[in-house]
N, C-alpha and C positions, 0 to 999 in steps of 0.2 A: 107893285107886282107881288103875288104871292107867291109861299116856296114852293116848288116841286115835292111832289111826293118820293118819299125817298126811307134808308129805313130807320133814320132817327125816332124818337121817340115823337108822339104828339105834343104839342106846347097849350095845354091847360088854358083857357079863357082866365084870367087878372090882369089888374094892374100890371103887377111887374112883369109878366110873362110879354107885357106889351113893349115893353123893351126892349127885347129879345126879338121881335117882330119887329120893331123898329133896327136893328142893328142889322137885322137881314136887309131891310130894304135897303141901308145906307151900303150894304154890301154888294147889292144890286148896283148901285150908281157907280162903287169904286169899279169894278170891274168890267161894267161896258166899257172902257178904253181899252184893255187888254185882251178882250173874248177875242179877235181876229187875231192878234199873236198866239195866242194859246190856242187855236184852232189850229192854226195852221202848226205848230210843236204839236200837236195830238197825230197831226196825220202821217207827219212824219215817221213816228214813231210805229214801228210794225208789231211788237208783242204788247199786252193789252194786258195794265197792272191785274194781278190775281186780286179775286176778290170786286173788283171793282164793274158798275152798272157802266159798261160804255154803250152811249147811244149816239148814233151818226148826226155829226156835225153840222147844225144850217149852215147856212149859206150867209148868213148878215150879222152884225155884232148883236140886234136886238133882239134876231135871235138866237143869240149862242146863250142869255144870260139863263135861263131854264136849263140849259145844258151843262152849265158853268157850275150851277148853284145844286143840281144834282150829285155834278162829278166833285166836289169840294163835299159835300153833306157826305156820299161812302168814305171821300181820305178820312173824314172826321170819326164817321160812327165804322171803321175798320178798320181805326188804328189800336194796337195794342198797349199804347198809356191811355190813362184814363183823363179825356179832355171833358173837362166839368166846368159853366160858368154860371155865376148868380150876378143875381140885378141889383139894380140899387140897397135894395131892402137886405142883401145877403142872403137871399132863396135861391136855390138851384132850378135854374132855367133850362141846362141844358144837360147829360149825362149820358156818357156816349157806351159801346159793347164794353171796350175796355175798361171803363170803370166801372161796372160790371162785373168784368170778372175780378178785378183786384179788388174791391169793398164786401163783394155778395151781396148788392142790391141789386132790383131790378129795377130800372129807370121808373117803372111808376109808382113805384118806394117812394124817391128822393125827389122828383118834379116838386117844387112846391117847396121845400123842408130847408130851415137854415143848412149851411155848410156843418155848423157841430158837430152834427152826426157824426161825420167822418173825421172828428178830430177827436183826439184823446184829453179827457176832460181837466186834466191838468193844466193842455196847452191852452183850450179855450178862452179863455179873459189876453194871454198875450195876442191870441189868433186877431179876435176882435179890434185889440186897439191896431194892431198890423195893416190891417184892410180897412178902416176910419184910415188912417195916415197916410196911406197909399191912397187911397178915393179923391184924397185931399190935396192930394200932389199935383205939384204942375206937371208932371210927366204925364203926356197923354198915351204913350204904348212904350209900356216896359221892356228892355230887348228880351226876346226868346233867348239867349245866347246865355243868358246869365240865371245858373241854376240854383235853387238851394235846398239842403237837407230838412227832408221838414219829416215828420211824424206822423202815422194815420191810423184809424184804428176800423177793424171789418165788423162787418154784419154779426158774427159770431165773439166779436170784443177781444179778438187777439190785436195788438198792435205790429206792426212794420215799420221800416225805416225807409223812404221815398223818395226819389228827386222831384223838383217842382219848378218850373218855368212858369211866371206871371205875366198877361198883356194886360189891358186896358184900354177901353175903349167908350169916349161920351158921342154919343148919339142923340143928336137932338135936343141936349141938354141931359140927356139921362144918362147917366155909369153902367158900363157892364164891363167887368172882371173874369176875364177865363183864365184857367188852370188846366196846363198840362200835367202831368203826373207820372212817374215812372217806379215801378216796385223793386226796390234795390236791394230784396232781402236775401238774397243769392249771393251777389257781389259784395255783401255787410258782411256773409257767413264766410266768403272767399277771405276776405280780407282780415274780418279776424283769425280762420284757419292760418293764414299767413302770417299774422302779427304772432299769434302762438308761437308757430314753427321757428319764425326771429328770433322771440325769447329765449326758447329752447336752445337753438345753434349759438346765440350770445353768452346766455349763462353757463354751454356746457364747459366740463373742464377740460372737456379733447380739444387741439388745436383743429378746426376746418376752416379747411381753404377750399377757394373755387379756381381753377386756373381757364386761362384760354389756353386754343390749340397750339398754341405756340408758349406753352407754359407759365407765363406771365401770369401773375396774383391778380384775381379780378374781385375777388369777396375775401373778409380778413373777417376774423370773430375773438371775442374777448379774450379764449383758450389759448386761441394763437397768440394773441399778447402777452398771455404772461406767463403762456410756454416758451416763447422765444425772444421777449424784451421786445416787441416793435409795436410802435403803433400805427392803423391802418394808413394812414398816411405815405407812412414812411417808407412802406414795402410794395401797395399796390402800383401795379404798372412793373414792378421789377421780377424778375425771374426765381422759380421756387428755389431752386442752386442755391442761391444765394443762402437756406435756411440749411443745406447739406455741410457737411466738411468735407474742404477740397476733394481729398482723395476720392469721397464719395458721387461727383458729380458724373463721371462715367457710368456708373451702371445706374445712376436716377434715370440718365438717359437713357437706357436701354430698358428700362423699365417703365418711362411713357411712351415709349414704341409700342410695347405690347399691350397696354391700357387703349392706347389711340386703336390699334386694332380689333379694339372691343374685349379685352379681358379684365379680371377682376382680382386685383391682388391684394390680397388681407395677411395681414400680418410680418409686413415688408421691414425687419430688424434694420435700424442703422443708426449712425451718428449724428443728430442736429448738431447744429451751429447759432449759438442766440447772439444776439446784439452786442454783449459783451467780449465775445471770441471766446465764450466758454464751451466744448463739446456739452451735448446730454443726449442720453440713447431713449430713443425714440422708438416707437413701432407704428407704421403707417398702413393705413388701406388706401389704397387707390383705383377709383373704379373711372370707369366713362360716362360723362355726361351726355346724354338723348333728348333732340327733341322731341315732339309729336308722332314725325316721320320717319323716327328711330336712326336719326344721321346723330353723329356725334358732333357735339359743338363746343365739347370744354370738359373738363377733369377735375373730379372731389378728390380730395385729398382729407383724409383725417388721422391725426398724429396725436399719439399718446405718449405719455412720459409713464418710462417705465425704468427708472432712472433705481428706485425704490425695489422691483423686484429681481432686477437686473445684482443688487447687492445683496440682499436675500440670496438668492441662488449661490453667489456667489456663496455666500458664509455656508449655505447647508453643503457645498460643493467642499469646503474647505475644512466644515465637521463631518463629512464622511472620509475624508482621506484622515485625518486625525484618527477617526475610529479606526480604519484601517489598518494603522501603523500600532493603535494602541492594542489592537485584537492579534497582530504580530507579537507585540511587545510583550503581550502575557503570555503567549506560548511558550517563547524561548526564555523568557526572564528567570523561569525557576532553574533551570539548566543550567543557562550560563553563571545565574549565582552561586550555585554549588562549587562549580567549577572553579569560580573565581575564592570561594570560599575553603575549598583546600589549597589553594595555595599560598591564600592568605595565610590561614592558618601552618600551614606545613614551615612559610617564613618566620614568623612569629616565632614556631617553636622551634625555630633553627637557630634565633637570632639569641633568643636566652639560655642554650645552649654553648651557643659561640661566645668564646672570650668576646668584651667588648674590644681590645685593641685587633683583634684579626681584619685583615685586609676583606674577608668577606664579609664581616657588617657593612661594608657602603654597596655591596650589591643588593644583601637584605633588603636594605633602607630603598633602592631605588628598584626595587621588586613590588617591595609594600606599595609604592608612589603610586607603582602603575596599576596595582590594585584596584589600588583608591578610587584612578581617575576611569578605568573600567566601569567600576561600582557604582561614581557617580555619574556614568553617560547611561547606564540602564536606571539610574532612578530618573534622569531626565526623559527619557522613553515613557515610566510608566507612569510618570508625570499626569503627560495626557491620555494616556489609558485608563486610568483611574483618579482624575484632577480634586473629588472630592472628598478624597480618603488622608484627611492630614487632620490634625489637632489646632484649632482655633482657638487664640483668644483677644482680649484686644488689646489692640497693637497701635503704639505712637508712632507713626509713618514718620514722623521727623527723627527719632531714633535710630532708624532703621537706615535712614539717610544719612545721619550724621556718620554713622558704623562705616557706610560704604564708601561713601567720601572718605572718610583718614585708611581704610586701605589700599583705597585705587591710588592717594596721593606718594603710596610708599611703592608703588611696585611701578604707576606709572610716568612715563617719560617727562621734564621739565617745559616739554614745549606746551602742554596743554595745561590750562587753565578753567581751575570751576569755579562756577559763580550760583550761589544760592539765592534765593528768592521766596520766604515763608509767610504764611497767612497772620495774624493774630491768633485766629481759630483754634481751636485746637483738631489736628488732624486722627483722630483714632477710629483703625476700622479692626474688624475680625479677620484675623488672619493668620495663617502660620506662618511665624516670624523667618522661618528658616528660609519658605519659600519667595515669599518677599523680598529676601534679599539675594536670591538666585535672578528675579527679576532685573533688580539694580544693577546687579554687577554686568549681565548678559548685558544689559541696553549700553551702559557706562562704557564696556569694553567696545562693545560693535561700533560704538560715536568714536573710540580711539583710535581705529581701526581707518574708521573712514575719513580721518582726518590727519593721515600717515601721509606724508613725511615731514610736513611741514607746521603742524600741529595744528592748534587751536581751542574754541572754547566751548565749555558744556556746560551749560544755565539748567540749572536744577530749582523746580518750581514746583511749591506746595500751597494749594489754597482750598477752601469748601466752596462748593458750587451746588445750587439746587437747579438738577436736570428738570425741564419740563415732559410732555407726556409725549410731543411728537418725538425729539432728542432722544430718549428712552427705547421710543418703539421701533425707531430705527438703529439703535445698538442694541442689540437682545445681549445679555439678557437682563440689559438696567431694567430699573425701574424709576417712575416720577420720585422724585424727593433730594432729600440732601447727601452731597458725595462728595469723596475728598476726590481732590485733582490732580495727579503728579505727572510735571511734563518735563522730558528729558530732551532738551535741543541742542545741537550738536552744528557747526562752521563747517563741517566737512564735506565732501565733492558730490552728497545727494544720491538721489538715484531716478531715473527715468521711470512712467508709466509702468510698461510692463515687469520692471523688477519690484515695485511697490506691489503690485498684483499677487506677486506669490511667493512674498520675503516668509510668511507665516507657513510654507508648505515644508511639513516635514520633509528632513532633506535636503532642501534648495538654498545655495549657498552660493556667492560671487566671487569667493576666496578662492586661490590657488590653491591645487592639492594640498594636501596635508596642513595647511592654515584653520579648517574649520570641518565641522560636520553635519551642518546646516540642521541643527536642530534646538540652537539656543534661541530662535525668535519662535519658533513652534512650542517650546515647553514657556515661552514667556506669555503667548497666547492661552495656553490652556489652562495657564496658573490663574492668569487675570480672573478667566471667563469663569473657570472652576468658585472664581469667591466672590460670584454673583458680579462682577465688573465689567467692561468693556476698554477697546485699547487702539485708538486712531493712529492714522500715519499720515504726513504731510512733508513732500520733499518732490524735490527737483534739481536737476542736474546743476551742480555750481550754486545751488541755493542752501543746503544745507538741508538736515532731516529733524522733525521732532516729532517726536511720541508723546499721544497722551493717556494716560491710564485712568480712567473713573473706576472707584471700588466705594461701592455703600456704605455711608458714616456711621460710627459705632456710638452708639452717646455713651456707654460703660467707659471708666475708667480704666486704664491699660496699667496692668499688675507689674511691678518689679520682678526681672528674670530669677527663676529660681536658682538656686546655691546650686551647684554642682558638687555631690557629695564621693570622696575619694574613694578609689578601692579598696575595698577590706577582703582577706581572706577567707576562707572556708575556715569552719571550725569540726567537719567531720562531716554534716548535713549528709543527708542522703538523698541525693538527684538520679529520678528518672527521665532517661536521657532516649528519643524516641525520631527518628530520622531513616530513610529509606534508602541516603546515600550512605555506604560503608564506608568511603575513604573521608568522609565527615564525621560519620560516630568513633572513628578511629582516631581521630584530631581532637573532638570534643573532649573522650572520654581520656586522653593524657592530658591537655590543658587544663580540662578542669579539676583530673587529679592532684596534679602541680599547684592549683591553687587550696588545696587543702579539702577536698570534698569525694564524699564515695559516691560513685557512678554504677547505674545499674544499665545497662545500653541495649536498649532493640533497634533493629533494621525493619520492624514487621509494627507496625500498629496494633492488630489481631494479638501476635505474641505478646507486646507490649501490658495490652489490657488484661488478659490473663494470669499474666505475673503479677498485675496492678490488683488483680481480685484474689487470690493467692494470699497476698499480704497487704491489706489496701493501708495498715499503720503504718508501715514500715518505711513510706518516701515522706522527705518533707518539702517535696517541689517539685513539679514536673517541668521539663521544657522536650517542646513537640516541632515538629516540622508541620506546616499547614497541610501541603499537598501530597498525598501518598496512595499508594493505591489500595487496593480495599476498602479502606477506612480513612477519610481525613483528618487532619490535626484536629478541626474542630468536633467532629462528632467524638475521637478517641477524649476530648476535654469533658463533651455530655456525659459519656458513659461513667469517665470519672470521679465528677462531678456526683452522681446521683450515689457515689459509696462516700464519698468525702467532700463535703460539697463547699468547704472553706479551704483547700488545698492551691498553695498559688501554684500557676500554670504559667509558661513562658509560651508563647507561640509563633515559630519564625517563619516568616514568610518570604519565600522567594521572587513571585511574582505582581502579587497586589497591595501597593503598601498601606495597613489597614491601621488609624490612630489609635493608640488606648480609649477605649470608650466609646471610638464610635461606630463597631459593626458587634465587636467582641466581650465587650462588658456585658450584655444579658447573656450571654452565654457561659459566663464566669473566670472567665481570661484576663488573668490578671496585667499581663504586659503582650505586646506584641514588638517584635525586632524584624527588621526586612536583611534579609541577608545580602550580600555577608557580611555575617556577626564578627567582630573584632573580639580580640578576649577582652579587652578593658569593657566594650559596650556590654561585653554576656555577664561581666563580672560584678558592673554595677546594678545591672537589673534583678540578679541575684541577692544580692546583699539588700538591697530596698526593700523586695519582698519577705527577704526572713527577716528582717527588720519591723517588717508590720506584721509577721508572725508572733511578734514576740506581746503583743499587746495581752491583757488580760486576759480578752475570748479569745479559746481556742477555733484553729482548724480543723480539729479532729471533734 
């Protein structure tokens, strides 16, 4: 029986085409058993496939098969994969719309033409032996069910990527191979867009999670692993809680309340909790997951560690209050030293006055005391107001330590016990020795303190360490390389989170009144940090506390301390003496008579220089107060300077304490003193300077 016209393409007179002709007819015979079932399913049936030529059903199986062979010819040539079969020879016999449109040929392109065409000429030799082995196979119809990725390439020589279903069919002795076809380049582009997306969400460094509506972890990503220690396994199916700290799980839940009800919250600060029961501060966005139909069906969550900026903050939070106190501390610093400066002096010159047996030298002595200990809680103030204003040189940290050890061993109590522990190394960094050991002493005491009443032990440890560049960048203001290490750890009662948090806040102190004035761990911080170093803290309640201080390795040699050279008297010199407190130049200008020297005394700068140009031979020393009004010590030193420009100059400073050499020397200042000035300190700086007057070249 011949085929119905229908609108497949025409089948070419050949050989093989005859095949194809023959496969119809064998498909004529399969199907006269079934035209009466499938008539009778057509009529059933009350909407009529789109697309499809339906024509009214005979009445008898023989002749339903023109109707049969019609209605199978449109499912063929109007299906949207491309059903393509070759004959024996591997010519395409059959090429329906849809392949068509996915190759760009037109069926009467390809009628006639090996398969090749449509394959990409790399695959062809494996294509070839595929279809030989297949041909050859005892499988007489391949299941439709089983597809595979295969390759194709269009009219215009772009390739695609394809699914393919193979049958098989011998007819009469002859082979004929149909292919189904499907263009999966849409779904290749979906799924790599997706496979990307994967990579992206694996590799990033934010922890995302996906939860369901009932919070439970349904998606886990690399971030999340090694933000919070878990591996997918471990967490999915269990509740996000679980990644909060306790205290924290109230308001998580009030916060996917508000997410469930379609809001978007960014930037949600709080406590994680990793695997280990370590806290780390976190900041999370959490929004609502949508389907299609814009119902919510689950919750993203994306968590950063912020662990890093959170400390940041913290330190610049803790160098502005520093500044704060130090911007204080300059204001009143010059004041209060004057103040404290006559009465220093006022004792002093009370007390050489006073027989030494009179009952009031022991009030003297503990006058001066509290002088002292005045004088030195304002140099601790301006400490950190001006932390890099000190004289450096280098300095053997083990020295420094040995010194502090045999004093604390003399003052302090038999229940504590030090234990040292030094490198080989040699430890030498740049630093002003003095201040260094204000550090020792401040830590040494605070560990005694906190180890009251029962005592105990404080390991004192000295070794070089070379910081890496992460370690560095998160203690500002190290830097990578080699640093000595000194760690002072202490058996005593610790201290909880929050007091670790703000032991370094000027001020803040845990001691009962009058036990402290919370500013010996503040001037130990700003010493540190001032000479390029940094300074950790690790403690816990009942655990004990240590501090570690890194200060950048010095490779120079650390000089033997200099001789201390005694007082000598005036020999007549003639000192201009230049200060803007009266009851100071009236102190100065008896003391330093009493020492044997003439005194020429202003209260006025202006007047001061005027007298200086008047007779600029006539002094063989100035000393100047820094701050005054009209004119400062240092400008009244310029002015000086340009009539006499080798004249030594003292210049005391009440406020900023500035090193010999290093703000003051290009401006030709020969010493600076912070007041207040004792007469031994005023008396030796004296005598050094006419001492180096006396050289060959003159001053004048």
């Amino acid at each position: 029986m011949s085929m119905p016209q229908s609108s497949l393409s025409p089948l070419p007179p050949g050989s093989g085409f005859g095949t194809c002709r023959t496969l119809m007819a064998s498909f004529q015979t399969r199907t006269s058993g079934f035209a009466a079932r499938l008539r009778d399913l057509l009529r059933t049936r009350t909407p009529n496939p789109e697309g499809l030529q339906r024509q009214p059903a005979p009445a008898n199986a023989e002749a339903d098969l023109p109707f049969l062979q019609a209605y199978f010819a449109n499912i063929v040539e109007l299906s949207e994969d491309a059903i393509i079969s070759i004959d024996a020879h591997s010519r395409i016999c059959l090429f329906n719309k849809g392949a068509e449109a996915i190759f760009g040929y037109q069926a009467a392109e390809m009628l006639g033409r090996p398969l090749d065409a449509l394959i990409p000429p790399r695959f062809v030799a494996s294509h070839r032996e595929n279809v030989t082995r297949f041909a050859a196979s005892a499988d007489a119809l391949r299941s439709m069910n089983e597809r595979t990725t295969v390759a194709g390439v269009r009219k215009d020589g772009t390739e695609f990527p394809a699914e393919a279903t193979i049958s098989k069919f011998t007819v009469k002795g002859q082979t004929v191979m149909s292919v189904r076809l499907r263009d999966i380049t849409r779904r290749k582009q979906a799924e790599a867009g997706l496979h990307r997306l994967a990579v992206l969400v694996e590799s990033s460094d934010d922890a995302i999670t996906g939860l369901g509506l009932d919070g439970a972890i349904v998606t886990w990503n690399g971030g999340a692993g090694r933000l919070y220690g878990y591996a997918a396994p471990e967490v999915v199916g269990r509740p996000f809680a679980l990644l909060v700290q306790p205290d924290g799980h109230a308001e998580l839940s009030r916060l996917f309340e508000r997410v469930l009800r379609g809001e978007h919250v960014v930037n949600y600060e709080t406590v994680g909790w990793t695997k280990a029961g370590a806290g780390v501060d976190v900041s999370l966005s959490v929004s609502p997951i949508k389907d299609s139909g814009g119902a919510i069906t689950g919750i993203s969550v994306i968590g950063r560690d912020i662990t890093q900026r959170k400390r940041l903050e913290a330190q610049v939070k803790q160098a502005q209050k520093m500044e704060a106190v130090g911007t204080l501390a300059g204001g009143i610093a010059h004041d209060f030293n004057n103040l404290l400066g006559i009465i220093a002096g006022d004792a002093e010159l009370a007390a050489v006055r006073i027989p030494n047996a009179s009952p009031a030298q022991d009030h003297l002595r503990d006058l001066l005391a509290a002088v002292q200990r005045a004088k030195e809680l304002v140099r601790q103030i301006l400490t950190f107001s001006h932390p890099t204003h000190s004289e450096r040189r280098p300095v053997a940290l083990q020295t420094v330590v040995d010194e502090v050890k045999h004093l604390l061993r003399a003052s302090l109590p038999s229940t504590i016990d030090f234990r040292q522990f030094t490198d080989a190394a040699p430890a030498v960094i740049l630093a002003d020795p003095t201040q260094i050991h204000q550090v020792l002493l401040n830590l040494c005491t605070n560990a005694e303190h906190a180890m009251r009443p029962r005592g105990g032990v404080v390991d004192l440890q000295l070794r070089t360490v070379d910081l890496d560049a992460d370690f560095a960048w998160s203690h500002p203001p190290l830097r990578p390389g080699p640093h000595v290490k000194l760690t002072i750890r202490d058996t005593g009662h610790g201290m909880p989170h929050d007091v670790q948090a703000r032991i370094f806040e000027p001020f803040f102190t845990t001691k009962p009144p009058g036990e402290g004035t919370g500013l010996g761990l503040a001037v130990v911080h700003g010493i540190v940090t001032g000479h390029g170093g940094a300074i950790t803290v690790e403690s816990a309640p009942g655990r004990g506390t240590r501090f570690d201080l890194y200060f950048p390795r010095c490779d120079e040699i650390a000089a033997a301390p200099p001789a201390v050279q005694a007082p000598l008297r005036g020999q007549g010199e003639h000192l201009l003496l230049v200060d803007d407190e009266a009851a100071l130049v009236r102190l100065w200008t008896v003391a330093l008579t009493d020492l044997g020297y003439r005194v020429t005394a202003h209260t006025s700068s202006r007047a001061a220089l005027e007298a200086f140009r008047e007779t600029p031979d006539a002094f063989d020393l100035v000393i100047t107060d820094r701050t005054m009004p009209q004119m400062t010590g240092e400008a009244l030193a310029q002015e000086i300077l340009r009539l006499r420009p080798r004249l030594p100059i003292i210049l005391c400073t009440g406020n900023v304490p500035v090193a010999p050499g290093a703000r003051t020397r290009p401006l030709g200042v020969s010493a600076t003193l912070l007041k207040p000035v004792s007469r031994l300190d005023l008396s030796l700086a004296i005598q050094r300077l006419l001492a180096e007057r006396a050289t060959p070249w003159s001053y004048r």
